[in-house]
Structures are given as C-alpha cells and as structure tokens.
C-alpha positions, 0 to 999 in steps of 0.5 A: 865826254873829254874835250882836248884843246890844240891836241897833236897825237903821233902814232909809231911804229918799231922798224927794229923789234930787238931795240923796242926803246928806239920808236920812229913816228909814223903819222901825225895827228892834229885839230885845234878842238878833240872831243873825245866820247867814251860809253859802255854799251850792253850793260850786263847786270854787273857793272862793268860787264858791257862793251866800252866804245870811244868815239873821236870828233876832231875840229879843223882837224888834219892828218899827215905821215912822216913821209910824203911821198906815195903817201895819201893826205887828208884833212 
C-alpha cells in the first residue's frame, strides 16, 4: 500500500508521432489523498509467476480534460 498526499497525475498524448519530445497534456488528475494498492494474484510456485493488480483509491478526488468544450467532467 502507497499513500500519495496532494497528488496531481496528467495523461498526454503525441498529436505528432515524428516529434515524440513535444507531448501536449491531454487530462488531468487530482485528489488531496491517493492510495494506491499493488498485489500479485495467482501465485505460481516461482515467485513472480502471477498477475500483478493495482488498484487506485482517490479522496475528494476530480478529473477534468485540457479542453472543455463537448468534453464530460467528473469528480
């Protein structure tokens, strides 16, 4: 378990794949608590042999993209 306080994440993307340095932010990500939970499930008899999971809980979380207009706003 990882606990980020006052974490802002921004996903990007690349409008021009020849110019892969110039990324442009697509949506942003913020809460004032994340918790982030990382297991292995389906344990094998070698260690490291399962599926890794990570789960994301956000607190007074919000999600909004780079443009607004058309575009759909949660919290």
């Amino acid at each position: 378990m990882v606990v980020l306080k006052g974490p802002t994440i921004e996903t990007i993307e690349r409008p021009d794949p020849s110019q892969p340095r110039l990324p442009r932010p697509q949506r942003f990500y913020t809460a004032s608590e994340a918790v982030i939970y990382i297991e292995q499930r389906g344990k094998g008899e070698q260690r490291g042999t399962g599926k890794v999971y990570m789960t994301i809980h956000l607190e007074d979380g919000l999600k909004f993209p780079r443009a607004f207009q058309g575009a759909i706003q949660a919290g």
